[in-house]
N, C-alpha and C positions, 0 to 999 in steps of 0.2 A: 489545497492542502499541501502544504509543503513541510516533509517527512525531509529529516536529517539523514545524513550517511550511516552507514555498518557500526552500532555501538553500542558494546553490551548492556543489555540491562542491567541495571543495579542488585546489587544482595538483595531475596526477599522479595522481590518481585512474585507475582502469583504467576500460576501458565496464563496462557492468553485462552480468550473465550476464545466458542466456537465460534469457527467463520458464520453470519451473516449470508442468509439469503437474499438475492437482489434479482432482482428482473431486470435486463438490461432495455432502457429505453429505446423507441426509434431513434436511429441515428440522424442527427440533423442532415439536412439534402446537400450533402459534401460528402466526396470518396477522403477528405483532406482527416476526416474525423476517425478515432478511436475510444474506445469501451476502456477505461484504466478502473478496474474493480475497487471497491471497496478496503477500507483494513481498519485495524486498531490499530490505537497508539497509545501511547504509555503517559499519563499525565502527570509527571513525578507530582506537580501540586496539591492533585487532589488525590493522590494515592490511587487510581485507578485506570484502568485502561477506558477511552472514549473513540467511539466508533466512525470512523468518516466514509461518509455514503461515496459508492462509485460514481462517476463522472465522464464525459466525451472531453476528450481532449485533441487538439489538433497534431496530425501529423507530423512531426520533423520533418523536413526536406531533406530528399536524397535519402532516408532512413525507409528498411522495407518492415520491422518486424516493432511492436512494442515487447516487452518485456517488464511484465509488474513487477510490482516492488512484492517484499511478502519478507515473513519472519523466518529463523532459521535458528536452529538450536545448536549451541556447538556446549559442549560439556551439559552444565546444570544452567549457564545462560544465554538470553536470546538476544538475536543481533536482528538490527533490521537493512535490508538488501533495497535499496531504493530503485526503482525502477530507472529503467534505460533503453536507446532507441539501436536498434542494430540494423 
């Protein structure tokens, strides 16, 4: 799932549904693995928001923490915060 940088949604946009319940799987037999949750994203084509399941993603090197991506409301619209390794 590859989510674009910080940029507001368009006029007219509806809110974004509620978060999705997920159960996070066993993690594969690697400390190298992370839990990167679930989200929505905005389909301008189809006028809707579509849902992308969470996922194990591997570690960054030299990185100790992930940091999800996740939506964020500034005025009346939302921006999306793409995840990042610190």
């Amino acid at each position: 799932m590859a989510l674009s940088p910080a940029v507001a949604q368009p006029v007219g946009v509806p809110p974004l549904p509620p978060r999705r319940h997920e159960s996070t799987p066993p993690r594969p037999d690697s400390a190298r693995f992370v839990w990167q949750p679930g989200t929505w994203e905005w389909d301008a084509a189809a006028s809707r928001y579509t849902w992308h399941p969470g996922r194990h993603i591997v570690r960054r090197l030299g990185a100790t923490r992930f940091v999800a991506g996740r939506w964020v409301q500034t005025g009346g619209d939302w921006a999306w915060r793409r995840s990042r390794w610190r």
